[in-house]
C-alpha positions in Angstrom: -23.5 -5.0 -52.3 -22.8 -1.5 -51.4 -20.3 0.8 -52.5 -18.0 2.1 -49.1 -15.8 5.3 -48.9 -13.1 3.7 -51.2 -15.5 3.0 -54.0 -14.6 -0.7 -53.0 -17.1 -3.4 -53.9 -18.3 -4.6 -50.4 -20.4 -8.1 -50.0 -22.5 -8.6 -46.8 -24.3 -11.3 -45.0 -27.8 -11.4 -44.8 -27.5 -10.9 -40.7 -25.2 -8.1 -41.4 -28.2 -6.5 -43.9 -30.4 -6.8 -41.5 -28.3 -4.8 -38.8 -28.0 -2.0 -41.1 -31.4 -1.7 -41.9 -31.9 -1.8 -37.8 -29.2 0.9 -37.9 -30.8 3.0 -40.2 -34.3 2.7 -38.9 -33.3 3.9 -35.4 -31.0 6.7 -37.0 -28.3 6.1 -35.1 -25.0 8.8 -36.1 -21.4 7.8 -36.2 -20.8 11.7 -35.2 -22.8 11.5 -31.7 -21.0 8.5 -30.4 -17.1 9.3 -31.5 -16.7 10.2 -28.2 -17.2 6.8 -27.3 -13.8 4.9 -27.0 -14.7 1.3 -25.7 -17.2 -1.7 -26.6 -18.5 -1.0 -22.9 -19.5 2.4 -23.0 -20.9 2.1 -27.1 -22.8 -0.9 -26.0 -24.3 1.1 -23.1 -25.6 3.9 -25.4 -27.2 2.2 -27.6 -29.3 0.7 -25.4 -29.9 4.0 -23.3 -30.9 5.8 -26.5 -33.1 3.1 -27.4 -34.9 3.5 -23.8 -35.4 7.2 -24.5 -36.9 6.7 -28.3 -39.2 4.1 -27.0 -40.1 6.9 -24.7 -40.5 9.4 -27.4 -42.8 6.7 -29.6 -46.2 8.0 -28.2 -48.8 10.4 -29.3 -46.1 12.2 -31.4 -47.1 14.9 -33.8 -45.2 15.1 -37.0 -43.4 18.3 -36.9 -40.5 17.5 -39.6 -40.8 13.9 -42.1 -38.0 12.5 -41.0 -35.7 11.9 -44.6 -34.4 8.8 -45.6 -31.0 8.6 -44.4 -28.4 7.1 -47.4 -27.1 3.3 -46.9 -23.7 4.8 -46.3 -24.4 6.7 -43.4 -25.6 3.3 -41.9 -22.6 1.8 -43.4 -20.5 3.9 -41.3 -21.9 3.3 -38.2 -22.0 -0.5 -39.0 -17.9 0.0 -39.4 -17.9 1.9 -36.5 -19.3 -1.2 -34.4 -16.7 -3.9 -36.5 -13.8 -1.1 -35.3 -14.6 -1.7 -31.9 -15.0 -5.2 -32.1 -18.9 -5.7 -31.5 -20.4 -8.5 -32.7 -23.2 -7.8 -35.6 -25.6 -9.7 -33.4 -25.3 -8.1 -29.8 -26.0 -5.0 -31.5 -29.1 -6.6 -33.2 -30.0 -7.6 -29.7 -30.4 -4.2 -28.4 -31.8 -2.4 -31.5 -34.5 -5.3 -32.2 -37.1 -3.0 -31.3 -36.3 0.0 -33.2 -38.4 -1.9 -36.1 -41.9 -1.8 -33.9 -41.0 2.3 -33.4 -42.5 4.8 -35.7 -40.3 7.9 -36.1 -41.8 10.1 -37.6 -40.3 13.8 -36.0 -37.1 14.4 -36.0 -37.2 16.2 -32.9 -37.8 12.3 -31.5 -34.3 11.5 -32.6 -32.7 14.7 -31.6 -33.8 14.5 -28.0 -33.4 11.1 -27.5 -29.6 11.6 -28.9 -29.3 14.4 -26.4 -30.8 12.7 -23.2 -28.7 9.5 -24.0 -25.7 11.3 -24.7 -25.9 13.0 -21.1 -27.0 10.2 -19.6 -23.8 8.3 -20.5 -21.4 11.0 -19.5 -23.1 11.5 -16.4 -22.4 7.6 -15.9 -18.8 7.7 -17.1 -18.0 10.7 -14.8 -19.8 8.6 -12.1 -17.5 5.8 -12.8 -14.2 7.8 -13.1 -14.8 9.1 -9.9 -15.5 5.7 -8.1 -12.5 4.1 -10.2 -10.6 6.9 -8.5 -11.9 6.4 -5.0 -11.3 2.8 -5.2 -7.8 3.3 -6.3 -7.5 6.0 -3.9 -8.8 3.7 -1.0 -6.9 1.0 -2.1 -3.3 3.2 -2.0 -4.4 4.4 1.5 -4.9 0.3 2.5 -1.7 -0.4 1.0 0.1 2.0 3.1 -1.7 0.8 6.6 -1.0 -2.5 5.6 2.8 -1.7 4.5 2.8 0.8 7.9 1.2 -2.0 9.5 4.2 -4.8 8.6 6.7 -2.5 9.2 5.7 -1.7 12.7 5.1 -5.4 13.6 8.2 -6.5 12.5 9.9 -3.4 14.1 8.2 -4.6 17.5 9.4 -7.9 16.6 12.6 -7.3 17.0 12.2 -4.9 20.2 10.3 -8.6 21.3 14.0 -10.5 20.7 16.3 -7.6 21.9 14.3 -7.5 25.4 14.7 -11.3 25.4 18.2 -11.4 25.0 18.9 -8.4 27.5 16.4 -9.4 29.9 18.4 -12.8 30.4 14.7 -13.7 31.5 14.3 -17.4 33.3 12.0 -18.6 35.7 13.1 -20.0 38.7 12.0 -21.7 41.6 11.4 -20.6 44.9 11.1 -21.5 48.2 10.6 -18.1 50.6 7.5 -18.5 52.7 7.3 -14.6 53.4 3.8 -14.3 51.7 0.7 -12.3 52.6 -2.3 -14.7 52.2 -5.9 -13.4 53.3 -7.7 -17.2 53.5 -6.6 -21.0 54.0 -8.2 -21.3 50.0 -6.0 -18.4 48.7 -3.1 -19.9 50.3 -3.7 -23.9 49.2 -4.5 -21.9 45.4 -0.9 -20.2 45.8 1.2 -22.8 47.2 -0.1 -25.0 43.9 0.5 -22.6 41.2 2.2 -19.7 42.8 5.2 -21.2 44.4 5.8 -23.1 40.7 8.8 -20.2 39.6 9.4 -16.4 40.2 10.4 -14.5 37.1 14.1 -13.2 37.1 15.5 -10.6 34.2 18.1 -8.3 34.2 16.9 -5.0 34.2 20.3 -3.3 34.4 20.2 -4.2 30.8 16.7 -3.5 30.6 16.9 -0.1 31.3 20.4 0.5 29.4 17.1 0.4 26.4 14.8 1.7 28.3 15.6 4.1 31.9 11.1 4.3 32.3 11.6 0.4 32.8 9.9 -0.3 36.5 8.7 -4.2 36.0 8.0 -7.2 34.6 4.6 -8.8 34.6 3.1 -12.5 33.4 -0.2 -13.8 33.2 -0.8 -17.3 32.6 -2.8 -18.4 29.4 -2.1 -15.5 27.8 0.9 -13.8 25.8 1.6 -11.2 28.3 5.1 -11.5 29.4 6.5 -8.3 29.1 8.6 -5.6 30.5 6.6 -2.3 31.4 7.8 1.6 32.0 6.6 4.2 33.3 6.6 8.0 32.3 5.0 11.1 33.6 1.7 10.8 31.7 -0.8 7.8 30.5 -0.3 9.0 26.6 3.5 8.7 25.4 3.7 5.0 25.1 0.3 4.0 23.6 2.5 5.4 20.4 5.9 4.2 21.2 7.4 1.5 21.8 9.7 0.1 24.1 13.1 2.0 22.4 10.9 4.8 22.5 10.5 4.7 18.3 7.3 5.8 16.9 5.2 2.8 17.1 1.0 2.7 16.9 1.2 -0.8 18.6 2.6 1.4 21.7 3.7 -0.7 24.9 2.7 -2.2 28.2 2.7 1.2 30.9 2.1 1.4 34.4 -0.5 4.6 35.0 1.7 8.0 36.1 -0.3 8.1 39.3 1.5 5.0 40.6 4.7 4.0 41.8 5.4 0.2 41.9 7.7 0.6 45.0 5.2 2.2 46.5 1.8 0.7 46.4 -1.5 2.2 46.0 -4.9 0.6 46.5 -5.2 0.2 43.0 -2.0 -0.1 40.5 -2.7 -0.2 37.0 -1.3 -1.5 33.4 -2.2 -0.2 30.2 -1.4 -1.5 27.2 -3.3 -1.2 23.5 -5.3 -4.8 22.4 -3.5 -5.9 19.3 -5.9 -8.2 16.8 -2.6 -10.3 16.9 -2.5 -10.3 20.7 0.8 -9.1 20.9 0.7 -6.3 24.2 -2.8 -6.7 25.6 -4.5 -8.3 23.0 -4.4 -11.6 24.6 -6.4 -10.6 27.3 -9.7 -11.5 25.6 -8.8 -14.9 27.0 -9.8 -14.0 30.2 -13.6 -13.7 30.2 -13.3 -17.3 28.1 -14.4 -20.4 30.1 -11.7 -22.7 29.1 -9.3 -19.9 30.6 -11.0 -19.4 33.7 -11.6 -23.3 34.5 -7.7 -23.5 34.1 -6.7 -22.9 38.0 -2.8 -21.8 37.4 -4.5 -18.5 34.8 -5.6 -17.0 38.1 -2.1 -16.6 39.3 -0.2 -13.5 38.1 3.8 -13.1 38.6 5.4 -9.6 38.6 9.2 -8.8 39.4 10.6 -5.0 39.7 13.4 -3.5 40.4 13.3 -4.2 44.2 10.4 -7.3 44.6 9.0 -10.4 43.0 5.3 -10.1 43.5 2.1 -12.3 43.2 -1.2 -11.5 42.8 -4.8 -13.8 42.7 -7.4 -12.7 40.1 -10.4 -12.2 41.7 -12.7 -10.2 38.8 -12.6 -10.4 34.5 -15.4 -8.6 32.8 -15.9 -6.3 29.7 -17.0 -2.9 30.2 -17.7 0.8 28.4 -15.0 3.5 28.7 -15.2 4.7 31.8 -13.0 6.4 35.0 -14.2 4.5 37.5 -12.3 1.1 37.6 -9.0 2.7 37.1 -9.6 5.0 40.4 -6.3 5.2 42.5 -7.2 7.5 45.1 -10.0 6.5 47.9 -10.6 9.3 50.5 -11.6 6.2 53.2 -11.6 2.6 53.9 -15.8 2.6 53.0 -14.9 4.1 49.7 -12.6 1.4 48.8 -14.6 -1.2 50.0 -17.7 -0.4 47.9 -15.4 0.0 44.9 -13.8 -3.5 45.7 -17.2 -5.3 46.1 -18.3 -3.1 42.4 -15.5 -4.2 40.5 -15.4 -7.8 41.8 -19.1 -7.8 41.1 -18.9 -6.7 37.2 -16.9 -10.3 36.7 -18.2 -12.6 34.5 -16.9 -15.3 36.7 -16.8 -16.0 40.8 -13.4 -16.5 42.1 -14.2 -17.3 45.2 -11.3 -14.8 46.6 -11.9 -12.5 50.0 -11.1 -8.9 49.7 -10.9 -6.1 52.5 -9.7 -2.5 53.0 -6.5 -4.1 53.4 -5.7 -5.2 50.1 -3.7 -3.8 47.5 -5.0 -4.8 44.1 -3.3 -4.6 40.1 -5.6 -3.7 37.6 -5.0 -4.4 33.5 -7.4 -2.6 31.3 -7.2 -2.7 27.6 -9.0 -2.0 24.2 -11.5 -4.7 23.4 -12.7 -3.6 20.5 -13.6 -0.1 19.7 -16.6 0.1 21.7 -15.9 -1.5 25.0 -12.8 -2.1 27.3 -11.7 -5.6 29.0 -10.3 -6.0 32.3 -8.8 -8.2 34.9 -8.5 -7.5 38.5 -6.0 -9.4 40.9 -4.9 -9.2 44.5 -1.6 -8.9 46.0 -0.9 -12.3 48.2 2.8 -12.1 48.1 5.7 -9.4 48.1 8.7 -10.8 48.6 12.2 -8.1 48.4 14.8 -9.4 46.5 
């Protein structure tokens, strides 16, 4: 029995009296370790200053006899470990060894205090600061993903207005004013491209929208959408079709084309969404199952003034680059070579013809953040409404 600060009669166990002889053999001080506020951190020092007096324990010459330190400093220190809620026995655990060291300078004690006391606050400034980043990183994820629902659900809607102005239907048709370049192309089209022609009502379109020029499907994938045109390829890759703020952007024909007016090569844009909203269905394409699907190679487009049709002839992945999206071609050799290039970059064969006569529709989009995907088709039917 030992007396504590209250002059109290105090019994303890014969594990606990072993703990404070461990305690007062390694000289551990209830003054060095207040700074400690948790059971994780306390726990942690111990056994770091442990580490460094087990360093110290070698070829040590006495400078100072260390004195023997009262019961009720080790006392203290026992009810410092009860206070935060230690077990007796874990801190046996780590100071089991302390009996095998012989202390015998103080300066032993004094630097390992010192090198475990820096040691720890390096640790817990360490740990502060990648508590912070984590909660940092997660606020800045929480706002993406907030950003993220909010913009979905804003293009959401955009998705049902456009439905319900578009008054969009399919219908059939049975016009033979087509432009077919082989007897295969035409057997293809009159199987799968005479099924419908898209109608919408872009007087209602463009009451949302004035930049709206089109309309454009591609079978097996979710693109069915409206597109515009401005005066530059960057304004809608961060609006949306109402023209609000929107990362998801929209589908855009490129400013150096007119859809009335066909060039060589007329080109879409639109971002690859991981939820394949815009482009981001287009990864279909350069899938088997898509390709061995006859009725995918058959895209339907209606503007303003013309339903069109157009055969896909190439589908391939590729790095950023200028090339396929070339509009301008100074002679009939140029744009042959750049046909038989792009045609030959397909991961499939189509089996479709191309000459200098052709006018071709190009989609290109983000397929991941590396490389691009595309799809190439032909125009085999323009038909004015």
């Amino acid at each position: 029995m030992y007396n504590d600060k209250n002059n109290e009669m105090k019994t303890y166990s014969s594990s606990e009296l072993e703990l404070l002889d461990a305690i007062n053999k390694s000289y551990l001080n209830t003054n060095d370790v207040k700074w400690l506020k948790n059971k994780k951190w306390f726990k942690r020092y111990l056994k770091v200053y442990l580490k460094e007096l087990i360093k110290k324990d070698s070829n040590n010459i006495a400078k100072e006899k260390i004195k023997t330190e009262s019961k009720e400093d080790g006392i203290e220190f026992f009810d410092f470990t009860k206070r935060l809620r230690i077990p007796p026995e874990e801190v046996m655990e780590i100071l089991q060894y302390t009996k095998n060291i012989n202390i015998t300078d103080i300066n032993m004690v004094n630097s390992a205090t010192k090198r475990a006391k820096k040691i720890i606050k390096i640790e817990k400034a360490i740990w502060t600061l990648f508590t912070l980043l984590a909660l940092f990183t997660v606020l800045i994820l929480s706002v993406v993903i907030v950003n993220w629902c909010l913009e979905n659900k804003k293009t959401n809607d955009i998705l049902d207005t456009i439905q319900q102005a578009s008054e969009y239907k399919e219908v059939k048709t049975t016009s033979n004013k087509s432009t077919t370049s082989s007897n295969k192309e035409s057997d293809l089209y009159k199987k799968y491209g005479a099924m419908s022609i898209i109608d919408v009502n872009f007087d209602n379109l463009k009451e949302i929208n004035k930049d709206t020029v089109g309309w454009i499907k591609v079978n097996g994938t979710k693109i069915n959408y409206p597109f515009v045109k401005t005066d530059n390829n960057e304004y809608y890759l961060k609006h949306s079709f109402d023209k609000t703020s929107n990362k998801k952007g929209w589908v855009f024909l490129d400013f150096r084309n007119d859809i009335d007016n066909l060039s060589n090569n007329n080109i879409l844009y639109a971002h690859g969404l991981v939820n394949n909203e815009m482009f981001g269905s287009m990864r279909n394409v350069i899938k088997k199952s898509w390709y061995e699907d006859k009725k995918n190679h058959i895209i339907q487009m209606s503007t303003l003034t013309s339903n069109l049709t157009w055969l896909v002839f190439s589908s391939y992945t590729t790095l950023p680059e200028s090339y396929y999206i070339t509009t301008y071609f100074q002679t009939d050799d140029e744009y042959v070579k750049f046909l038989e290039t792009i045609k030959s970059r397909s991961v499939y064969d189509y089996g479709v013809s191309l000459t200098s006569n052709d006018k071709i529709l190009t989609l290109s989009s983000c397929y991941d953040n590396k490389k691009r995907m595309v799809l190439h088709a032909k125009l085999i039917k323009s038909e004015k409404k």
